[in-house]
C-alpha positions as CSV (number, residue, x, y, z in Angstrom):
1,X,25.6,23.7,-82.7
2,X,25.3,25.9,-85.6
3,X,23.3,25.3,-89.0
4,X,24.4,28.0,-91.4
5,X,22.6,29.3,-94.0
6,X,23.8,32.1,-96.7
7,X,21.8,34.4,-94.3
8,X,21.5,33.2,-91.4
9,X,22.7,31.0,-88.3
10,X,20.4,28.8,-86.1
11,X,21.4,27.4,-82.9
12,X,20.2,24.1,-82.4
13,X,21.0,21.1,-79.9
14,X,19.9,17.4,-80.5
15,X,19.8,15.7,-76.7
16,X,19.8,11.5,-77.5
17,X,21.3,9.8,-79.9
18,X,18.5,7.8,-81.1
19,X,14.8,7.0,-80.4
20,X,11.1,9.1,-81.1
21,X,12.0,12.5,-82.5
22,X,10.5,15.5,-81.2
23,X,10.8,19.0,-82.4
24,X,10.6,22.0,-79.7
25,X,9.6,25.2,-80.6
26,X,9.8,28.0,-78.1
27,X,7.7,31.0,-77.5
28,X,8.6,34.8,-77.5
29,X,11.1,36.2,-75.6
30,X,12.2,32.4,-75.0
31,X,14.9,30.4,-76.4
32,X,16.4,26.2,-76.4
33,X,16.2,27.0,-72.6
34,X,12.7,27.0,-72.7
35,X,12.6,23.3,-72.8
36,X,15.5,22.5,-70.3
37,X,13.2,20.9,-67.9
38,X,12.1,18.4,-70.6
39,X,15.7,17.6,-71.5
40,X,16.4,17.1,-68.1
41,X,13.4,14.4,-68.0
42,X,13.6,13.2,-71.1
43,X,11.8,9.5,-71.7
44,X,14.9,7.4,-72.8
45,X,12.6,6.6,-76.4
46,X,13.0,10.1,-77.2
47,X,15.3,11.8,-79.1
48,X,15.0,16.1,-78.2
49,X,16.0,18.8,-81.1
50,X,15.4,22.3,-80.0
51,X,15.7,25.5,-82.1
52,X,16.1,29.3,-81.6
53,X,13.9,30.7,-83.7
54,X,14.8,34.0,-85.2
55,X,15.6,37.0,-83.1
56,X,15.9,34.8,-80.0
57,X,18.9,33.3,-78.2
58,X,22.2,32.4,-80.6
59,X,20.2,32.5,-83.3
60,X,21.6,35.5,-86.3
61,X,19.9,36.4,-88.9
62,X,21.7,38.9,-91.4
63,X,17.7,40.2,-92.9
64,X,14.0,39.8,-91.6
65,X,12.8,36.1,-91.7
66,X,8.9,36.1,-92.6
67,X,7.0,33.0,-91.0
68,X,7.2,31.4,-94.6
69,X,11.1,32.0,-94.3
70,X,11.9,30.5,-91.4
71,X,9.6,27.1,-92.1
72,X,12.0,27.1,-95.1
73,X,14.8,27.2,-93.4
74,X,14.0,24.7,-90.7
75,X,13.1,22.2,-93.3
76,X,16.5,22.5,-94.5
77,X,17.7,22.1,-90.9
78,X,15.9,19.2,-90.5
79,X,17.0,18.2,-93.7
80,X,20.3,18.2,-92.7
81,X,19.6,16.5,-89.5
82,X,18.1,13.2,-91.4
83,X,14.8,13.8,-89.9
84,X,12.4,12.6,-92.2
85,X,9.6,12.3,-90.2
86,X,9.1,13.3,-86.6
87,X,6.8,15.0,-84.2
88,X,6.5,19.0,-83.8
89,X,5.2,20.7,-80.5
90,X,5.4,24.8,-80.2
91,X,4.5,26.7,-77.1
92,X,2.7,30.8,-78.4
93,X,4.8,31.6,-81.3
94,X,6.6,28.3,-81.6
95,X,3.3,27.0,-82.2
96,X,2.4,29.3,-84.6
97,X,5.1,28.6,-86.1
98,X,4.9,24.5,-85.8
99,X,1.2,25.2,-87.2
100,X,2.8,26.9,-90.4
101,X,5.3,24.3,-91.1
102,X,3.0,21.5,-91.0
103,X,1.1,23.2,-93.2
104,X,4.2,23.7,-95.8
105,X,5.5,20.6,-94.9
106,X,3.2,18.4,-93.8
107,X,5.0,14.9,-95.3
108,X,7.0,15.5,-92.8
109,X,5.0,15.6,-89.5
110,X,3.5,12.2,-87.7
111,X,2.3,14.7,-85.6
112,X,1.4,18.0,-84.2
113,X,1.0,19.4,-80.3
114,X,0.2,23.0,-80.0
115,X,0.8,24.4,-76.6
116,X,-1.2,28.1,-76.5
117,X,-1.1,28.6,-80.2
118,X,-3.4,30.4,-82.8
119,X,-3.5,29.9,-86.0
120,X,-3.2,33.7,-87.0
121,X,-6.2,36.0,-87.4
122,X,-9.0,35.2,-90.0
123,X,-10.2,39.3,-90.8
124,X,-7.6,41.2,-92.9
125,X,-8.4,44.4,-90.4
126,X,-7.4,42.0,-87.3
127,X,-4.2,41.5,-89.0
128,X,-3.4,44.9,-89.9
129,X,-4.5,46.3,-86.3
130,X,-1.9,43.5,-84.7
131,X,0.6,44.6,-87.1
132,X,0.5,48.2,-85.9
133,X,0.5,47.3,-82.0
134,X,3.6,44.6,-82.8
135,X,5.4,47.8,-84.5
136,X,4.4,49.7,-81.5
137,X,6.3,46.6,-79.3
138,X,9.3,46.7,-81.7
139,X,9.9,50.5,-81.6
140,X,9.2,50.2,-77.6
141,X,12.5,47.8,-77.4
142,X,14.6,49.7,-79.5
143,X,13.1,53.1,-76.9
144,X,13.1,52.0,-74.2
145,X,15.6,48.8,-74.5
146,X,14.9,45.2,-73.1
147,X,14.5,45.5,-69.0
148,X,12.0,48.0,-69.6
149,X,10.7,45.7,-72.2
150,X,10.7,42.7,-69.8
151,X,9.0,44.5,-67.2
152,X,6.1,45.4,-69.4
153,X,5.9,41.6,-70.7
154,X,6.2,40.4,-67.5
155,X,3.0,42.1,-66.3
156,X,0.5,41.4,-68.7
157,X,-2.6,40.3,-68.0
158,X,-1.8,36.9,-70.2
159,X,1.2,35.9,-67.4
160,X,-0.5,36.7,-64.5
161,X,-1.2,33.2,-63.5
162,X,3.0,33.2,-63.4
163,X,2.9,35.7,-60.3
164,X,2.2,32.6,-58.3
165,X,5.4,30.8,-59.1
166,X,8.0,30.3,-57.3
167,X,10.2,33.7,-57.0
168,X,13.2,31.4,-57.9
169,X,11.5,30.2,-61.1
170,X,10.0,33.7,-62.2
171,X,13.6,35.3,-61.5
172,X,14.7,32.3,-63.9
173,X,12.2,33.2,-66.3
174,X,13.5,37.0,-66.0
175,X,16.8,36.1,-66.6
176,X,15.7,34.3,-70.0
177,X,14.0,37.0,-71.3
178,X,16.5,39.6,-70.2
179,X,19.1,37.5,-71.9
180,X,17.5,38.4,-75.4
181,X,18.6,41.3,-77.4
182,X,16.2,44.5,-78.1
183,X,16.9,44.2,-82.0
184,X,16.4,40.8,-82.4
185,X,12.7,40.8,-80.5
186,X,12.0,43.8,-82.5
187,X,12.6,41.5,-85.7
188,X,10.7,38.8,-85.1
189,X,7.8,40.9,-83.9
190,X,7.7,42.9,-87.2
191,X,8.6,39.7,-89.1
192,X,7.2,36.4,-87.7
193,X,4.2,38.4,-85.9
194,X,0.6,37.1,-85.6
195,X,-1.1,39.8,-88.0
196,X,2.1,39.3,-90.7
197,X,2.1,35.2,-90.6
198,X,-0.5,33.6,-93.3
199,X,-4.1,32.9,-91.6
200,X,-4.4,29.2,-91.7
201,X,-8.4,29.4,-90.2
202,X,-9.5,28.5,-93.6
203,X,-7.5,25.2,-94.4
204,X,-7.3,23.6,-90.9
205,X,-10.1,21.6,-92.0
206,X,-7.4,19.9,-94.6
207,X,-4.5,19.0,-92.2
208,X,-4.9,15.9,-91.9
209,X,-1.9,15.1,-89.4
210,X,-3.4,14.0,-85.2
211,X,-3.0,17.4,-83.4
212,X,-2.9,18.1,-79.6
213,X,-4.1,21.3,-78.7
214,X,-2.9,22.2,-75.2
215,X,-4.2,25.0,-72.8
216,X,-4.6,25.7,-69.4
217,X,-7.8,26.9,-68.0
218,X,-7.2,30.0,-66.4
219,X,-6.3,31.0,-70.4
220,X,-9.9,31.7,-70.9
221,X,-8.6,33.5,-74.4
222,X,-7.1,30.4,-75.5
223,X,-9.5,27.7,-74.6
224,X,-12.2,29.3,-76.6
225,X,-9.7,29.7,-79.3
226,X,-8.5,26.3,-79.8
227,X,-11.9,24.7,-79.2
228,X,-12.7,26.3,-82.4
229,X,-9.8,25.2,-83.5
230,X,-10.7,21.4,-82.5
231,X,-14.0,21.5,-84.7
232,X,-12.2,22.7,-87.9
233,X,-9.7,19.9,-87.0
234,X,-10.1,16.4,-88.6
235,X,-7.9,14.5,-86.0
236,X,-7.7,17.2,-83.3
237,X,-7.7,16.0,-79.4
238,X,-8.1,19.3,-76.8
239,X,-7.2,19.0,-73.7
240,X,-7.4,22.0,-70.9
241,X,-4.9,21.8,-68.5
242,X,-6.1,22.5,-64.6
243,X,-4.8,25.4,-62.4
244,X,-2.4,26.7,-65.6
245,X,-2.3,30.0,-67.3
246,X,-1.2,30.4,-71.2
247,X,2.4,29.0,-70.3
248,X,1.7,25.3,-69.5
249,X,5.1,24.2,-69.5
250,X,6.0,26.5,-67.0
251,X,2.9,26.2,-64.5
252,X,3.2,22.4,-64.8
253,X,6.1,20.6,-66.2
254,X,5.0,17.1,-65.8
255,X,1.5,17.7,-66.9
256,X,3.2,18.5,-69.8
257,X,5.3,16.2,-70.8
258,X,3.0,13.0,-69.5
259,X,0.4,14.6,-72.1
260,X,3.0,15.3,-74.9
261,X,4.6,11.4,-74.4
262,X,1.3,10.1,-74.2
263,X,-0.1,11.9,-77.8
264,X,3.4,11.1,-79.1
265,X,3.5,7.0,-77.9
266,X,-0.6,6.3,-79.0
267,X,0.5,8.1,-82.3
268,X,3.5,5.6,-82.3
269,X,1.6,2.7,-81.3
270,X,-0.8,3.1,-84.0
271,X,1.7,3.4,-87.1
């Protein structure tokens, strides 16, 4: 279904008619597809509402959407939706991006899982390096266009772990990423970007909401990241993930949702 805005459309589906909601925000390159495998498993106590984010999937946007933008527009989504309060999980970008709404919105977060997430870069010249290798990425897709895009993706050192997939899965995968469009990636790397999106190092220490920070632990990068993350944290639980890269999710589905249900129902259980 579509939420329309003056500027923009979002694609969104809501699987359940009632029960725990739960928020799914996908990664780059990835779309509502991205969390398929959950719908398909889906506890009956859930209720699933998954997003495009700008620049992926059916999602349209008629003008660049800044990190600050889009948490706007979501909350309005959600507004929409009647969800006053429900749990958010994000997976890379996603979870930047669940990271930034909680911290616009947290009233309306019980609570937070962070698959592989950041929150941004702390040093003004880390953020303006990133900027200029994203704008390097965006002018590569609209080059070079998106297979030769994919190809390049595919292959970094951060997805390696995902060589040992299945060949059926990582063609799956493939097929996902090749189904997004060269503009729309280009957007939301100049846009929604790690170096443009606010650096939220400094007031983690205030978000108050119980926060899951998932990683696997061939992600070297990211465990060290988000066990800083955990100490600046006042309710933050980290758990590393064994024999999984940076995509969780992907490595191990039901590692993933038996530690997302289980944050989720212990947060449930204790309001």
């Amino acid at each position: 279904m579509y939420f329309t805005l003056q500027d923009a459309d979002y694609w969104y589906e809501v699987h359940g008619e009632k029960g725990i909601p739960l928020v799914l925000l996908h990664g780059f390159t990835g779309s509502t597809k991205t969390w398929q495998f959950f719908v398909e498993q889906r506890p009956e106590q859930f209720q699933l509402i998954v997003v495009d984010l700008p620049g992926h999937g059916k999602t349209k946007t008629k003008q660049l959407k800044s990190m600050e933008d889009c948490c706007a527009d979501l909350k309005k989504l959600f507004d929409e939706l009647g969800l006053q309060k429900f749990h958010l999980a994000g997976y890379s970008m996603g979870g930047r991006t669940a990271l930034s709404f909680a911290m616009f919105y947290p009233e309306s977060i019980v609570s937070l899982i962070l698959e592989s997430a950041s929150p941004g870069l702390e040093e003004v010249e880390e953020r303006k390096e990133r900027v200029e290798k994203d704008e390097e990425l965006a002018r590569k897709l609209e080059t070079e266009g998106i297979e030769s895009f994919v190809h390049f993706w595919e292959n970094l050192p951060l997805f390696a772990t995902q060589k040992h997939l299945t060949v059926s899965l990582q063609d799956s995968i493939r097929r996902g990423r090749l189904a997004q469009s060269a503009s729309g990636l280009a957007a939301s790397l100049r846009s929604m970007g790690t170096g443009q999106q606010p650096s939220w190092w400094h007031l983690l220490g205030n978000l108050k909401l119980p926060v899951l920070l998932l990683v696997g632990e061939l992600d070297t990068k990211y465990v060290e990241l988000n066990q800083k993350m955990q100490a600046k944290l006042s309710a933050g639980e980290h758990v590393v993930c064994q024999d999984t890269g940076h995509a969780v999710h992907i490595e191990d589905e039901q590692l993933f949702i038996d530690h997302v249900v289980r944050f989720i129902t212990e947060r449930e259980d204790i309001s």
